[in-house]
mmCIF file of the C-alpha atoms, coordinates in Angstrom:
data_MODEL
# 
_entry.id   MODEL 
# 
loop_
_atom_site.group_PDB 
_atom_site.id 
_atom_site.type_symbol 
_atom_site.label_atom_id 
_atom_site.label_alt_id 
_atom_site.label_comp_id 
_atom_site.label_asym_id 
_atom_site.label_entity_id 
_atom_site.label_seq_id 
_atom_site.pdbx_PDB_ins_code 
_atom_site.Cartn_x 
_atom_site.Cartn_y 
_atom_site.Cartn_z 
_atom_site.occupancy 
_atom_site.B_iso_or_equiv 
_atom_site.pdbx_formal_charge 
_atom_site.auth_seq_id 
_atom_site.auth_comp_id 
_atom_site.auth_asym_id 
_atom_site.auth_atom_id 
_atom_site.pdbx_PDB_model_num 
ATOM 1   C CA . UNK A 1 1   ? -13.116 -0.909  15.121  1.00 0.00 ? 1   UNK A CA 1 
ATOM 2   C CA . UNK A 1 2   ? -10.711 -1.425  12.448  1.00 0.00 ? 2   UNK A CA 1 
ATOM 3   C CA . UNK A 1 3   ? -11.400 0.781   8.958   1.00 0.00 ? 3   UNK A CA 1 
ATOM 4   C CA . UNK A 1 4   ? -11.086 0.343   5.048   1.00 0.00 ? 4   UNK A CA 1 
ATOM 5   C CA . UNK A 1 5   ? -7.782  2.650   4.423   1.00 0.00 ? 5   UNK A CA 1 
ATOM 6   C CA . UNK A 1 6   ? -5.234  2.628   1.958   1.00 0.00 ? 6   UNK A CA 1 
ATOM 7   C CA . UNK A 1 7   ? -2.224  4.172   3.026   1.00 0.00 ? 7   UNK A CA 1 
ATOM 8   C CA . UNK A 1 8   ? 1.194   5.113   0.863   1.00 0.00 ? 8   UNK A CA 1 
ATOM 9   C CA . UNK A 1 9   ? 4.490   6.630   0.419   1.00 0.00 ? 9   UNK A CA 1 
ATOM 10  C CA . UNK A 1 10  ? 6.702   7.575   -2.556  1.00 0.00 ? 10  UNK A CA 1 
ATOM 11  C CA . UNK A 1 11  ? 9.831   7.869   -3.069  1.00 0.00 ? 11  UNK A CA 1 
ATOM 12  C CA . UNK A 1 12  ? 12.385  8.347   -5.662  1.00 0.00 ? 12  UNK A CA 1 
ATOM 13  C CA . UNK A 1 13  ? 15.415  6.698   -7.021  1.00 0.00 ? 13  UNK A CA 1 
ATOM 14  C CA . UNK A 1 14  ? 18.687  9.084   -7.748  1.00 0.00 ? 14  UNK A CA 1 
ATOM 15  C CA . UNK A 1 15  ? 18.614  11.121  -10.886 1.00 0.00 ? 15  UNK A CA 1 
ATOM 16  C CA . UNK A 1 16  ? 19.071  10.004  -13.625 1.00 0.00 ? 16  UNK A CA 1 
ATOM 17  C CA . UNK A 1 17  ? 16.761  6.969   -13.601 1.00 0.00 ? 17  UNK A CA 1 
ATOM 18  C CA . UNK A 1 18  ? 12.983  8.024   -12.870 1.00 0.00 ? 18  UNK A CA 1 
ATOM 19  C CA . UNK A 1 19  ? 11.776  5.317   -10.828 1.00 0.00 ? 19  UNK A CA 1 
ATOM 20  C CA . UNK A 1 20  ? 9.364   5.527   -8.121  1.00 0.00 ? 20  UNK A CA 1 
ATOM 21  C CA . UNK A 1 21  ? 9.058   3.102   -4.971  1.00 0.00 ? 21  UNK A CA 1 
ATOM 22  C CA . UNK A 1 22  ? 5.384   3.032   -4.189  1.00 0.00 ? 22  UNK A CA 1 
ATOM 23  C CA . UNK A 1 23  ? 5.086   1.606   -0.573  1.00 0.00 ? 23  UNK A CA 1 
ATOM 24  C CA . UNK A 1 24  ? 1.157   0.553   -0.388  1.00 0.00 ? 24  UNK A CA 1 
ATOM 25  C CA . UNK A 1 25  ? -0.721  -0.415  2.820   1.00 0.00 ? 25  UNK A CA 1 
ATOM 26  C CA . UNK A 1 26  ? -4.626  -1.448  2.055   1.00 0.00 ? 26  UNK A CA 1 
ATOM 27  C CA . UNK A 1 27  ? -6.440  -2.816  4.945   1.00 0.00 ? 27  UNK A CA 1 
ATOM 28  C CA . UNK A 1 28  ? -9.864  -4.143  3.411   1.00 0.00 ? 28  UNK A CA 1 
ATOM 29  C CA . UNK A 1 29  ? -11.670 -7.838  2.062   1.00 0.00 ? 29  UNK A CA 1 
ATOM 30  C CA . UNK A 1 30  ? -9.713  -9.558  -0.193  1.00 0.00 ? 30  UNK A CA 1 
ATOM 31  C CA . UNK A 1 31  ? -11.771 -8.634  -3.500  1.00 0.00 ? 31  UNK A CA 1 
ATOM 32  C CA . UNK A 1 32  ? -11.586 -5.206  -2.918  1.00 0.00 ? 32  UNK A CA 1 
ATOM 33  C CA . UNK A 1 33  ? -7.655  -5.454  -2.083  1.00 0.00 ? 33  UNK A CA 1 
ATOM 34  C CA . UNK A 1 34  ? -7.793  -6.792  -5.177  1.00 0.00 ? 34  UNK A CA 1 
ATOM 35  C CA . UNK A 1 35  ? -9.875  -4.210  -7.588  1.00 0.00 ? 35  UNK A CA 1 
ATOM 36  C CA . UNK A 1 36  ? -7.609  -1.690  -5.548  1.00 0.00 ? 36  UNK A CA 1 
ATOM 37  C CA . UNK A 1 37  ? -4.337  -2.944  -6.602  1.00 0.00 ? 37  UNK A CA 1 
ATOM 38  C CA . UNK A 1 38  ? -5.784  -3.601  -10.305 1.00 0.00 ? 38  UNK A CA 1 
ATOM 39  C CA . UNK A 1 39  ? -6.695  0.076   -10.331 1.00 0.00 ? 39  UNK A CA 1 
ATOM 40  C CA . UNK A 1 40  ? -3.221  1.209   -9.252  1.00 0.00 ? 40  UNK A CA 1 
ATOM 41  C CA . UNK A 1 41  ? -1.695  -0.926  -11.487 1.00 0.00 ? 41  UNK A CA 1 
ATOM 42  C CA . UNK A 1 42  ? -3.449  0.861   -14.377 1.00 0.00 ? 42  UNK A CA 1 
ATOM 43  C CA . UNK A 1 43  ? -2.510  4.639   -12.830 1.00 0.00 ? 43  UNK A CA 1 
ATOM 44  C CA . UNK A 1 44  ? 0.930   3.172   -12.607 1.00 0.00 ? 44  UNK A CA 1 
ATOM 45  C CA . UNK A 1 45  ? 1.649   1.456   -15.950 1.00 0.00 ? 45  UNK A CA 1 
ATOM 46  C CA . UNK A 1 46  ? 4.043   0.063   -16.285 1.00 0.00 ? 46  UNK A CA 1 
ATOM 47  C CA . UNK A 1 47  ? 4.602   -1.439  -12.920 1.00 0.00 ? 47  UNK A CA 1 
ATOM 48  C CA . UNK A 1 48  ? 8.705   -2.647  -12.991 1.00 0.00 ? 48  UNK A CA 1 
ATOM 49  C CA . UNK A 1 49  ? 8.401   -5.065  -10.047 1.00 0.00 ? 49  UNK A CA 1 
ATOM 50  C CA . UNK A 1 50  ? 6.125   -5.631  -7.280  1.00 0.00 ? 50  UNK A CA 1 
ATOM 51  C CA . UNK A 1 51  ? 7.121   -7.069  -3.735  1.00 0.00 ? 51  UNK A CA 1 
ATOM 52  C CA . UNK A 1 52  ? 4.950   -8.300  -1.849  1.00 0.00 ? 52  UNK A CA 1 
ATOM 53  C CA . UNK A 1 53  ? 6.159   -7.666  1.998   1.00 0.00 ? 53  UNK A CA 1 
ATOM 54  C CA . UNK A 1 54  ? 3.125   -9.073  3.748   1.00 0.00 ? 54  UNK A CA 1 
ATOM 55  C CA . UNK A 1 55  ? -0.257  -9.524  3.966   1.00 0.00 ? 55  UNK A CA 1 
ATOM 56  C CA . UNK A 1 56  ? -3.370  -11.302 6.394   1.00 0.00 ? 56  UNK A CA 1 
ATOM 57  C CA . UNK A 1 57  ? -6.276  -11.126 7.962   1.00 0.00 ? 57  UNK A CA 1 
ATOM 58  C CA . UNK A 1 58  ? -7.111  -8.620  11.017  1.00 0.00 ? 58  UNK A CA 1 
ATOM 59  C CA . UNK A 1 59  ? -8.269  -10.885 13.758  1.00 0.00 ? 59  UNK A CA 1 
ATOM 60  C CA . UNK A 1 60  ? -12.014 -9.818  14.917  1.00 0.00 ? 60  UNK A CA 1 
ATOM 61  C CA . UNK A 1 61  ? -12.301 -7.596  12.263  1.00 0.00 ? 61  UNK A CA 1 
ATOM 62  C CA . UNK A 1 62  ? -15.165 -9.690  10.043  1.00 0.00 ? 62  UNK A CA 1 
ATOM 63  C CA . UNK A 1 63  ? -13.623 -10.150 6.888   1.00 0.00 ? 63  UNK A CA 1 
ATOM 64  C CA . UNK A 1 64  ? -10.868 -7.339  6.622   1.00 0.00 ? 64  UNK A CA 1 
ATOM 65  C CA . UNK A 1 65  ? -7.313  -8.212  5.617   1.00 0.00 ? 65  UNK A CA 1 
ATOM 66  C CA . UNK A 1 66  ? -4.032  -5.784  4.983   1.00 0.00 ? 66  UNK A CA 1 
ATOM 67  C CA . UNK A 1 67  ? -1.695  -5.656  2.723   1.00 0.00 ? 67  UNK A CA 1 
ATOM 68  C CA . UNK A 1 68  ? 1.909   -4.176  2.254   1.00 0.00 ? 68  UNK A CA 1 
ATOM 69  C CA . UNK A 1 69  ? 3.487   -4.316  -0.933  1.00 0.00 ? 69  UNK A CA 1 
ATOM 70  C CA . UNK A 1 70  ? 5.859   -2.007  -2.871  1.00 0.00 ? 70  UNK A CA 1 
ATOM 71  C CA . UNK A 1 71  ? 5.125   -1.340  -6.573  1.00 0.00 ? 71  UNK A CA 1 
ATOM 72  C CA . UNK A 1 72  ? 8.250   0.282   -9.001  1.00 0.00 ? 72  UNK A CA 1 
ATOM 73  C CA . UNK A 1 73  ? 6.947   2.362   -11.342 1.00 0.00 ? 73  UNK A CA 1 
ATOM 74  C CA . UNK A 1 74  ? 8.034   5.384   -13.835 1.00 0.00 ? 74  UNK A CA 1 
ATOM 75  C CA . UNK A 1 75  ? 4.834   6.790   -12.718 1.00 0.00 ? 75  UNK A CA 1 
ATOM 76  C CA . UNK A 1 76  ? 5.301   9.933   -10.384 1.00 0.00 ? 76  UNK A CA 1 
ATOM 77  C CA . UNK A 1 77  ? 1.705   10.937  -9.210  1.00 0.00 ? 77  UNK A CA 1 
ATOM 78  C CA . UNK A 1 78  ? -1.267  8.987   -8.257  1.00 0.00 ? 78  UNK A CA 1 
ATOM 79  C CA . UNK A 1 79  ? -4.961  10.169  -8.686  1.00 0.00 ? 79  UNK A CA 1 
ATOM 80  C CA . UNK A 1 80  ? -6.212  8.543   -5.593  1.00 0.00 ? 80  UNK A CA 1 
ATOM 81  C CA . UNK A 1 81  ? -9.728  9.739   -5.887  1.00 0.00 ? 81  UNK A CA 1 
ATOM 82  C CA . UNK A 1 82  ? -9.746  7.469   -8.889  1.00 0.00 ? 82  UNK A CA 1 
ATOM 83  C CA . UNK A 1 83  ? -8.892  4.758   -7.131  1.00 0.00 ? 83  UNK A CA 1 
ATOM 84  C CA . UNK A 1 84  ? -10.242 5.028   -3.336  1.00 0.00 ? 84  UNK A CA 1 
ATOM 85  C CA . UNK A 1 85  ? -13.520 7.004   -3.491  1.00 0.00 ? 85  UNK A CA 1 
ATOM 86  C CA . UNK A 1 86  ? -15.944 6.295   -1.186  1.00 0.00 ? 86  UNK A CA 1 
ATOM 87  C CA . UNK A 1 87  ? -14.642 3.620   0.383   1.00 0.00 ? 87  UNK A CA 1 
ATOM 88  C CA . UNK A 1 88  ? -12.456 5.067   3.260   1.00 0.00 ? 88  UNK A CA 1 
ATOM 89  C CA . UNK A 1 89  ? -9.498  7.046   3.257   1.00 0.00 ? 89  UNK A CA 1 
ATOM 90  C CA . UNK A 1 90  ? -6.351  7.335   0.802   1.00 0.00 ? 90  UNK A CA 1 
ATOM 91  C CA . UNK A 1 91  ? -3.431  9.242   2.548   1.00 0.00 ? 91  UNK A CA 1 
ATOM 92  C CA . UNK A 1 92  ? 0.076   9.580   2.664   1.00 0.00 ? 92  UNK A CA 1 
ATOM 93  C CA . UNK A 1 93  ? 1.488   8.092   5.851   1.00 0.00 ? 93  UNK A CA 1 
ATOM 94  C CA . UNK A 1 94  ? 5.252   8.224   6.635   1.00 0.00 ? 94  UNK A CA 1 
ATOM 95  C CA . UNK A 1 95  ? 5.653   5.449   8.404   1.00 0.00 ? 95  UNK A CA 1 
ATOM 96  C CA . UNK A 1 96  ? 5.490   3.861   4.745   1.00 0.00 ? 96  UNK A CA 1 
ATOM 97  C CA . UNK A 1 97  ? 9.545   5.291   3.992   1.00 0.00 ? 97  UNK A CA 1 
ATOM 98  C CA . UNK A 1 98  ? 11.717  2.748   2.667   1.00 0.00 ? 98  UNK A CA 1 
ATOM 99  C CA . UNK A 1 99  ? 12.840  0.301   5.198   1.00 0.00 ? 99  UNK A CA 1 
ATOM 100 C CA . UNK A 1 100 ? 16.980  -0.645  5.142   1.00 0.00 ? 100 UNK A CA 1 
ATOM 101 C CA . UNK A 1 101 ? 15.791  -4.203  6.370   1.00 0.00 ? 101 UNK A CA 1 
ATOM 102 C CA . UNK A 1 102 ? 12.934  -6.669  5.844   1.00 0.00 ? 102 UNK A CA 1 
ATOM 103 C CA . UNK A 1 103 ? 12.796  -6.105  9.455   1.00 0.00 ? 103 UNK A CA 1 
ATOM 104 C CA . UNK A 1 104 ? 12.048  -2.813  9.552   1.00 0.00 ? 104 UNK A CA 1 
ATOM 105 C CA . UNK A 1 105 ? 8.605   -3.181  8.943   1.00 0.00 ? 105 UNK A CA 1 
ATOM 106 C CA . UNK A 1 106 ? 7.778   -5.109  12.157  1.00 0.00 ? 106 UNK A CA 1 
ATOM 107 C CA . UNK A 1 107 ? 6.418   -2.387  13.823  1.00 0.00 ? 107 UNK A CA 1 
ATOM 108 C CA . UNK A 1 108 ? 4.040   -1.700  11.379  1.00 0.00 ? 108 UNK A CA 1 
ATOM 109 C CA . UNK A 1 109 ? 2.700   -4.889  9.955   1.00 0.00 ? 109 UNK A CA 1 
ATOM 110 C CA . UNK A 1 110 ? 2.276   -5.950  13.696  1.00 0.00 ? 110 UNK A CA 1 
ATOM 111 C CA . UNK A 1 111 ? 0.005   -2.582  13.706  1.00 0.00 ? 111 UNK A CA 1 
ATOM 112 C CA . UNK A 1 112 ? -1.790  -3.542  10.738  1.00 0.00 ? 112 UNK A CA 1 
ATOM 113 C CA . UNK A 1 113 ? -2.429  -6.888  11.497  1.00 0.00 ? 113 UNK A CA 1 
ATOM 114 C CA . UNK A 1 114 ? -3.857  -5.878  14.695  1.00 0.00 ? 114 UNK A CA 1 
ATOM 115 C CA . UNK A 1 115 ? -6.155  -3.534  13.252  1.00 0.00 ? 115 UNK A CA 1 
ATOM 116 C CA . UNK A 1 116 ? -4.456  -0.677  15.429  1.00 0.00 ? 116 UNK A CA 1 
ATOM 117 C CA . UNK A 1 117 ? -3.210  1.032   12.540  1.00 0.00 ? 117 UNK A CA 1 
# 
């Protein structure tokens, strides 16, 4: 059975420039993807850039879809209980670390999109 997660990583540029890569996987329906990424948009204000990396629905899953994107941001912290209470889980994951290559996410969106994540 596939769950409601959202799962992220952080990292940050070189000193001196404060910016923080947000790498965010949510696996959930569409509308709640989106009052989820509304919500983080207001922790992380203001959001530089966002890139999309990809996103689709989990086959035999009902109406679940994931979603990886990367949000820039000054912001360094997250309250995640703000944003993901409730609903499932919120947690750091590793496997979200900057990729060198588009490619590099392969593994995981193929994960995702499986619902084996």
């Amino acid at each position: 059975m596939v769950k409601r997660q959202l799962l992220w990583y952080c990292s940050a540029s070189e000193p001196p420039i404060n910016i923080f890569e947000w790498n965010i996987l949510l696996i959930n329906t569409l509308g709640e993807i989106e009052g989820i990424k509304q919500k983080l948009y207001g922790q992380l204000a203001p959001v530089e850039e966002e890139r999309q990396i990809r996103s689709g629905l989990i086959p035999n899953s009902g109406s679940l879809h994931y979603e990886l994107t990367t949000l820039v941001s000054p912001v360094p912290e997250i309250n995640f209980q703000k944003i993901y209470k409730g609903k499932g889980k919120a947690k750091k994951d590793r496997r979200l670390q900057p990729k060198k290559t588009p490619e590099g996410w392969s593994d995981l969106i193929e994960k995702a999109a499986s619902g084996n994540i």
